[in-house]
Chimera marker file (.cmm) of the C-alpha trace (Angstrom):
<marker_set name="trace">
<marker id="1" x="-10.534" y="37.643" z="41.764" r="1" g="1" b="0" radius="0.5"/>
<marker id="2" x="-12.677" y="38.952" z="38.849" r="1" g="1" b="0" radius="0.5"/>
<marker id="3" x="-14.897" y="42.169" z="39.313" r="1" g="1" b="0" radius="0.5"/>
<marker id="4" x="-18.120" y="41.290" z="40.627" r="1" g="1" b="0" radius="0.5"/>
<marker id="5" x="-20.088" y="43.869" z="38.043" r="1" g="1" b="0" radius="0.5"/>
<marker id="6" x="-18.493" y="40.908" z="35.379" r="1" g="1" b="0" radius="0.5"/>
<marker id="7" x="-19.271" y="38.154" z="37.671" r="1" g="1" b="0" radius="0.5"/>
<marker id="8" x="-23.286" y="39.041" z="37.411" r="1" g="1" b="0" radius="0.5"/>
<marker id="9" x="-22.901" y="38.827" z="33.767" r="1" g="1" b="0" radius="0.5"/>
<marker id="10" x="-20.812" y="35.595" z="32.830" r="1" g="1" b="0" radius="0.5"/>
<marker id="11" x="-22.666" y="32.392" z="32.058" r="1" g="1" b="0" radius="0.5"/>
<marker id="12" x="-22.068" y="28.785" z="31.775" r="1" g="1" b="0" radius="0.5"/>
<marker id="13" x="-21.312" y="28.460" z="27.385" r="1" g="1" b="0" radius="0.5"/>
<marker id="14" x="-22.957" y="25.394" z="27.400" r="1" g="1" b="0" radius="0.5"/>
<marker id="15" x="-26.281" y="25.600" z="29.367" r="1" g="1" b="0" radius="0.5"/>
<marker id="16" x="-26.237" y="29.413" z="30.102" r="1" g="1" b="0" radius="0.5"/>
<marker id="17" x="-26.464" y="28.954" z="33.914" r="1" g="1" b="0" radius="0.5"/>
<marker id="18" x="-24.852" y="31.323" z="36.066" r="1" g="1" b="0" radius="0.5"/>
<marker id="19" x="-21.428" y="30.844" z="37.628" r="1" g="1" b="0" radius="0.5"/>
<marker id="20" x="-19.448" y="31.285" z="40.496" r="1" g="1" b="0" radius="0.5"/>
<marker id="21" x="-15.710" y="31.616" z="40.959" r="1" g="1" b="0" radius="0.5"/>
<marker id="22" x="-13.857" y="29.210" z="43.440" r="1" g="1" b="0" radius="0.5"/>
<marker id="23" x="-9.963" y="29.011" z="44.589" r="1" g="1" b="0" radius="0.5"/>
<marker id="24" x="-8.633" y="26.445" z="45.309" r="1" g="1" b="0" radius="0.5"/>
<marker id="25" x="-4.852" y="26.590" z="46.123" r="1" g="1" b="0" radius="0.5"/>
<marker id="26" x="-3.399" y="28.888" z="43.922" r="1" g="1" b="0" radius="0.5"/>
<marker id="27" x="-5.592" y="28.987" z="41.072" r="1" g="1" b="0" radius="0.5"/>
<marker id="28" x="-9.016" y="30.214" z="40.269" r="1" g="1" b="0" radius="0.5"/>
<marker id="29" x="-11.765" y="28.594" z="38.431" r="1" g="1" b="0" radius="0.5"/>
<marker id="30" x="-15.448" y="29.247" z="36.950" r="1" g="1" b="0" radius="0.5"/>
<marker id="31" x="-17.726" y="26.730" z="38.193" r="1" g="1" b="0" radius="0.5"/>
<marker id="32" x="-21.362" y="25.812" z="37.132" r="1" g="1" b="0" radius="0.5"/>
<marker id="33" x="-23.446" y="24.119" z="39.313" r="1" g="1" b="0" radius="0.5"/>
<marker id="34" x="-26.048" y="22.851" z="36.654" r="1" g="1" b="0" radius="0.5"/>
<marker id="35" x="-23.137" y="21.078" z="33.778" r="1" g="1" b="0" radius="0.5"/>
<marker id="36" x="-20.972" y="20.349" z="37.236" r="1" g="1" b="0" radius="0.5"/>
<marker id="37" x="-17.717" y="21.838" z="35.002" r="1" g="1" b="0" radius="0.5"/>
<marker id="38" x="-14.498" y="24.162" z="35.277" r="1" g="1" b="0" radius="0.5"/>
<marker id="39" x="-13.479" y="26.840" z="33.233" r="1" g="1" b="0" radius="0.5"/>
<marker id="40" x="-9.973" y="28.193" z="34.394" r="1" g="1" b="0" radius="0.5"/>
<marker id="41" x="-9.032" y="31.798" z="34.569" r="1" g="1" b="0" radius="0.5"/>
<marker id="42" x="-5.931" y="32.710" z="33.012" r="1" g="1" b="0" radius="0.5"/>
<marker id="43" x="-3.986" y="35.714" z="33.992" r="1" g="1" b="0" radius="0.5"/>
<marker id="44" x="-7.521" y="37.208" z="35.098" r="1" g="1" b="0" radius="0.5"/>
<marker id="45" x="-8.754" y="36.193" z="31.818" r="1" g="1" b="0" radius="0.5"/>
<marker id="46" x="-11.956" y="33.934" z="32.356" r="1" g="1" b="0" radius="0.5"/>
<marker id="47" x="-11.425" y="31.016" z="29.649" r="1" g="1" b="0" radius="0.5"/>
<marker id="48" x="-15.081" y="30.118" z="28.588" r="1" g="1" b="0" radius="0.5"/>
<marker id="49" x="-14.255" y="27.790" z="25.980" r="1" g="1" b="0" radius="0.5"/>
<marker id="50" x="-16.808" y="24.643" z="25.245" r="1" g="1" b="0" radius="0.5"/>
<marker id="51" x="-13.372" y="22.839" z="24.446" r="1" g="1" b="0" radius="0.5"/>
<marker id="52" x="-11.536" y="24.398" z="27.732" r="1" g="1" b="0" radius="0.5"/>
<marker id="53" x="-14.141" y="23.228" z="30.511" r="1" g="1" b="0" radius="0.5"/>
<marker id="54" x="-13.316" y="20.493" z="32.584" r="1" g="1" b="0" radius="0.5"/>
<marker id="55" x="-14.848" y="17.785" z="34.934" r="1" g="1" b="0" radius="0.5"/>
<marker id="56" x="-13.808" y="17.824" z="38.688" r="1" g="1" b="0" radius="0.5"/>
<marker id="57" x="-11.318" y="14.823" z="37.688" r="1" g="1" b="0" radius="0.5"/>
<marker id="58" x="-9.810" y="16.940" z="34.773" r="1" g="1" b="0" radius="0.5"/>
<marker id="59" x="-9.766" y="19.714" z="37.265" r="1" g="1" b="0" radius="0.5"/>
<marker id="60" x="-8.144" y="17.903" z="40.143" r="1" g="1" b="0" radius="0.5"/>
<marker id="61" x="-5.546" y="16.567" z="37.659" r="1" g="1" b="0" radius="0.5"/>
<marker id="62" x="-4.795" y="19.783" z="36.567" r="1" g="1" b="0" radius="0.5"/>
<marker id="63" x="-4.457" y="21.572" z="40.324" r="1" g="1" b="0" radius="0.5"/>
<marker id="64" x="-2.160" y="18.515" z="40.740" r="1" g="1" b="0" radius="0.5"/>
<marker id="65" x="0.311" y="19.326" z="37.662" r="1" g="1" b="0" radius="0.5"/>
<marker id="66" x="0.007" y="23.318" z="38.229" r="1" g="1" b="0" radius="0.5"/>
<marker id="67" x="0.952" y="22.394" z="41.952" r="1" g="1" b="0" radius="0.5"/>
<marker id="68" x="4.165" y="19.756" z="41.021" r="1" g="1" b="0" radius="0.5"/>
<marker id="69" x="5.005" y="22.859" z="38.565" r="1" g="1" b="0" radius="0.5"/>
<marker id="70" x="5.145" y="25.309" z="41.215" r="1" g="1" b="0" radius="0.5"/>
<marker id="71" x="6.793" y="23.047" z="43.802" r="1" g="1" b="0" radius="0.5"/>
<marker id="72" x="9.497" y="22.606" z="41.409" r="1" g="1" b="0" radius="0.5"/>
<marker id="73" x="9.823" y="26.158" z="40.272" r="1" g="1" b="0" radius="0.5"/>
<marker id="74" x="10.856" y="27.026" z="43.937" r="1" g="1" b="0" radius="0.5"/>
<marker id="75" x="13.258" y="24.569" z="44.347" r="1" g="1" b="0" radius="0.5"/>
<link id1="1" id2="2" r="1" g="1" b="0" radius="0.2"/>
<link id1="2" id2="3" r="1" g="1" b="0" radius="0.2"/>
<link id1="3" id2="4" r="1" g="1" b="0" radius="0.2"/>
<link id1="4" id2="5" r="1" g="1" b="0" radius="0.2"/>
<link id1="5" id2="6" r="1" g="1" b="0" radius="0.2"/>
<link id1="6" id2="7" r="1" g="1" b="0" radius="0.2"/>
<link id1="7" id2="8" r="1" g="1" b="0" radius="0.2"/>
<link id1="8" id2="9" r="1" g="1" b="0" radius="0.2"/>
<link id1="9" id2="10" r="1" g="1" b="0" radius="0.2"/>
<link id1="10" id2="11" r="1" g="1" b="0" radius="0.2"/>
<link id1="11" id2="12" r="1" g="1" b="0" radius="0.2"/>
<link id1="12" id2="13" r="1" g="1" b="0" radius="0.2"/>
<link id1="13" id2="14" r="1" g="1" b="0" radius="0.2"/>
<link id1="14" id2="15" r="1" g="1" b="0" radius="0.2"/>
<link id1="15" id2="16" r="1" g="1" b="0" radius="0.2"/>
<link id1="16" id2="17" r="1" g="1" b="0" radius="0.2"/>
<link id1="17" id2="18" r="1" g="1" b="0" radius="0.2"/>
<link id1="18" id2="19" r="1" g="1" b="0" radius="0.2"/>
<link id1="19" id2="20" r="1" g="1" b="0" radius="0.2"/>
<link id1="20" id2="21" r="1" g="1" b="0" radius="0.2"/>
<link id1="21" id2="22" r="1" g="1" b="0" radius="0.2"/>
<link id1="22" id2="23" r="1" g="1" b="0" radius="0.2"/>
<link id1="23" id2="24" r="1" g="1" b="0" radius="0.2"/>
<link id1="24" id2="25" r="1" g="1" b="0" radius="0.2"/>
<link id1="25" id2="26" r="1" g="1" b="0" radius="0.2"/>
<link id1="26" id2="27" r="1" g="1" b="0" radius="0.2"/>
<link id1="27" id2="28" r="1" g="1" b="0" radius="0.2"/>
<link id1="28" id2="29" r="1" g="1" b="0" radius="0.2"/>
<link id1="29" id2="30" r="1" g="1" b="0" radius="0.2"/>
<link id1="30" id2="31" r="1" g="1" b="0" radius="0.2"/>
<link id1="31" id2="32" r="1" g="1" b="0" radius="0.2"/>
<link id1="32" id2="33" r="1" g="1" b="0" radius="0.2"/>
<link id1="33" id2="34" r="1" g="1" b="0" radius="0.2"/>
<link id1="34" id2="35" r="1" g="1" b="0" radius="0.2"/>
<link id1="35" id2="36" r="1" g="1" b="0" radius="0.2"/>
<link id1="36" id2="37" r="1" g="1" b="0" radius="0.2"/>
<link id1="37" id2="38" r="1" g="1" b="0" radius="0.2"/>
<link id1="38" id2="39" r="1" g="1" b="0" radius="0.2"/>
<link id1="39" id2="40" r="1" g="1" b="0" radius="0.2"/>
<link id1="40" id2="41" r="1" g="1" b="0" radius="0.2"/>
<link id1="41" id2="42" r="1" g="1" b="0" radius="0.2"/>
<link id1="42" id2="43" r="1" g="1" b="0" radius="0.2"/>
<link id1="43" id2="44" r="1" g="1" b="0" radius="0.2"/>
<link id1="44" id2="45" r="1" g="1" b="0" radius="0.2"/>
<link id1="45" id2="46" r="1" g="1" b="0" radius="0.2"/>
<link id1="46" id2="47" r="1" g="1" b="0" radius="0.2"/>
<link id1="47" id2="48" r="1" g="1" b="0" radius="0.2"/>
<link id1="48" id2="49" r="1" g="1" b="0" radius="0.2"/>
<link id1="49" id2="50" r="1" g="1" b="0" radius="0.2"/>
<link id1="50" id2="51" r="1" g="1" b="0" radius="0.2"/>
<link id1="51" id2="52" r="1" g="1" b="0" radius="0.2"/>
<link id1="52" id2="53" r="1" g="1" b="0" radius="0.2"/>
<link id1="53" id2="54" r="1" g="1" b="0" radius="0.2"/>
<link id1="54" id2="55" r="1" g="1" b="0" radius="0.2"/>
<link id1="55" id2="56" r="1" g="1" b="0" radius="0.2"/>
<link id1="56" id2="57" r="1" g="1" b="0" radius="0.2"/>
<link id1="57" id2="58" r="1" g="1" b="0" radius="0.2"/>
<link id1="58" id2="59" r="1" g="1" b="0" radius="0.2"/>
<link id1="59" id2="60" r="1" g="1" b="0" radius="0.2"/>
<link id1="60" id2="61" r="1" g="1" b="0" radius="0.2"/>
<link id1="61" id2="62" r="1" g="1" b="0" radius="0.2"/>
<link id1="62" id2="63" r="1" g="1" b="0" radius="0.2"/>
<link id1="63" id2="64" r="1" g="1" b="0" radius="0.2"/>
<link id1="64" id2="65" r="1" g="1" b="0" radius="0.2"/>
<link id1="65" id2="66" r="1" g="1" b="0" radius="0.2"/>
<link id1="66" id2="67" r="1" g="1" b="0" radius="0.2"/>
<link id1="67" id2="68" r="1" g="1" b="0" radius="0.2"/>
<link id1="68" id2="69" r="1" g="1" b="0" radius="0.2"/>
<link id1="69" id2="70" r="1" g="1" b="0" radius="0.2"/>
<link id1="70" id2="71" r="1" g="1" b="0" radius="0.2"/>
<link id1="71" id2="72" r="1" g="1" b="0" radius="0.2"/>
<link id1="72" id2="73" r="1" g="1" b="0" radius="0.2"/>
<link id1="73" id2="74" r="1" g="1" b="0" radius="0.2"/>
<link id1="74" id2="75" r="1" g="1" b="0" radius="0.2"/>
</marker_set>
């Protein structure tokens, strides 16, 4: 989870909205409401990139592969 004092202050690159975080299974995401895109967090690094935000299909696609990665890292 990111500090909420940093929270306050991080906006949406493209259309300077604020953001919110979300989980969803294991990883963590900045969302904007108003451009409807992802930005991931890596490491507790927020990642927000223009070229790194994603759709909710780019972001379901990519919970799917982190997920298959994971599943077959405990095997």
């Amino acid at each position: 989870m990111l500090d909420t004092n940093l929270l306050a202050i991080l906006a949406c690159p493209i259309c300077k909205n604020s953001i919110t975080q979300i989980e969803e299974g294991i990883e963590h995401a900045l969302y904007c409401s108003a451009c409807e895109l992802y930005y991931p967090i890596y490491k507790g690094i927020p990642i927000l990139l223009k070229k790194e935000a994603r759709t909710r299909t780019q972001w379901e696609v990519f919970l799917e592969k982190e997920a298959l990665a994971t599943y077959k890292e405990d095997r």
